[in-house]
N, C-alpha and C positions, 0 to 999 in steps of 0.2 A: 835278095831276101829282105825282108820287110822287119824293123825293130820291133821287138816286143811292144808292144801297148799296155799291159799290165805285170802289175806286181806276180799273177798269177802266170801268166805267160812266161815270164823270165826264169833262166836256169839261176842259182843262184849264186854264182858267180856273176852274172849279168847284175843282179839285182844288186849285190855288192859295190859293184865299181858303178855302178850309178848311185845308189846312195853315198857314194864317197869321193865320187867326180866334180862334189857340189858342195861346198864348205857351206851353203845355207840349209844343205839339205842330211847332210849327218845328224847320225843319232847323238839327241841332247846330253846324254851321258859324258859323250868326251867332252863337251864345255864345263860340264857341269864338274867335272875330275882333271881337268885342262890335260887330254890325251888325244891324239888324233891316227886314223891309219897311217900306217908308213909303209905296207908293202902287203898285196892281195895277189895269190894266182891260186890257182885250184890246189885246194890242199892244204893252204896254208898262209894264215893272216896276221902279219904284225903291228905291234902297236907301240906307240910312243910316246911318253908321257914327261912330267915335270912336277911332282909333288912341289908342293910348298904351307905354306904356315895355316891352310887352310883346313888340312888334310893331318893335322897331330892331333894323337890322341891325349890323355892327361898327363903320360911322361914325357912328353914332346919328340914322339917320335913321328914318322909317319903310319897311321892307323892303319892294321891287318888289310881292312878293306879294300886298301887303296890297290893293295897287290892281288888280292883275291878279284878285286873288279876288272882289273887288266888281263889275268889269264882269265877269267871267265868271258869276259868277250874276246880275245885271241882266238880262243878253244873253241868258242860257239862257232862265230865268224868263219874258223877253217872250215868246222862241219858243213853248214851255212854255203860255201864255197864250193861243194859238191852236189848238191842238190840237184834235179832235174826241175823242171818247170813244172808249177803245181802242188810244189812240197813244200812245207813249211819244219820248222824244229823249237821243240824247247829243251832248255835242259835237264834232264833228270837226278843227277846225281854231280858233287863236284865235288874234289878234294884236293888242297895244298899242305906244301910241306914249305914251311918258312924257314928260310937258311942263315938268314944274317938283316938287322933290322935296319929300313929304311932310317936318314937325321934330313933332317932342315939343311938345303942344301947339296943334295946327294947329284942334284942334276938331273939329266936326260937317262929316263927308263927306259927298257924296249922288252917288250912282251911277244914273245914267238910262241903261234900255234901252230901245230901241223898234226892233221889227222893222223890216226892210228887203223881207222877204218869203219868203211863207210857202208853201212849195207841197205835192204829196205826197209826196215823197221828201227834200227837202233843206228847210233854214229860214236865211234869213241873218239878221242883226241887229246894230246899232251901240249904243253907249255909251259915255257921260263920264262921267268921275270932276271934280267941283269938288267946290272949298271954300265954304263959307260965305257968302262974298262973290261968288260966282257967277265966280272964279276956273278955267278948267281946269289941272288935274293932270294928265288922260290919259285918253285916247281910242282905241275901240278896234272890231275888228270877230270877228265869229265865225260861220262853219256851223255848223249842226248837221243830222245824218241823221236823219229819221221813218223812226220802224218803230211793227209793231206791240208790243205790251205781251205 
């Protein structure tokens, strides 16, 4: 069988581990938040990250964002992960529950998404943000609408 040739061709999980097989080729967001994938299979995408002094807000903690950013791409990315070839997703709707606030210092974050369910029109999907110590930070949920590409 023959590799997909486009973005459009690929199921999205394909299109996944090839955006992520290629450290030049990830979405600029994890540089830009210093997080990168650590774990893709159908259903379910995690992430890993490293706040630092770049990423506090005016009480010097680390900004809502930074958490909010990490399950929303976990959560997408799982959706994302199901796809058939030809489909594309954005998100509709998101919502976190923040548990305990990121400091300067906190270490290595890991953001688990895994869907809730995937169907042809709508995708839902859950995800934790912990720390290191298998701590939660914050937990969250999200739709997202299937269309085509």
């Amino acid at each position: 069988m023959n590799a997909p040739g486009s973005l459009k061709e690929m199921t999205g999980l394909q299109a996944l581990e090839m955006a992520f097989s290629n450290a030049g080729s990830a979405p600029s967001i994890g540089r830009t938040l210093n997080f990168s994938v650590a774990h893709v299979e159908h259903g379910r995408v995690d992430f890993e990250g490293e706040p630092n002094e770049n990423h506090l807000n005016p009480l010097k903690t680390v900004h809502g964002g930074y958490a909010a950013t990490l399950l929303d791409s976990c959560m997408g990315c799982a959706v994302h992960s199901t796809l058939p070839a030809g489909k594309s997703y954005t998100t509709l709707e998101l919502k976190i529950n923040y548990i305990r606030a990121m400091r300067p210092g906190i270490g290595k974050v890991r953001a688990i998404g895994k869907v809730i369910h995937a169907g042809r029109s709508t995708a839902t999907a859950e995800g934790k943000l912990v720390d290191s110590e298998g701590r939660l930070i914050a937990h969250g949920t999200t739709t997202c609408i299937i269309m085509d590409m």
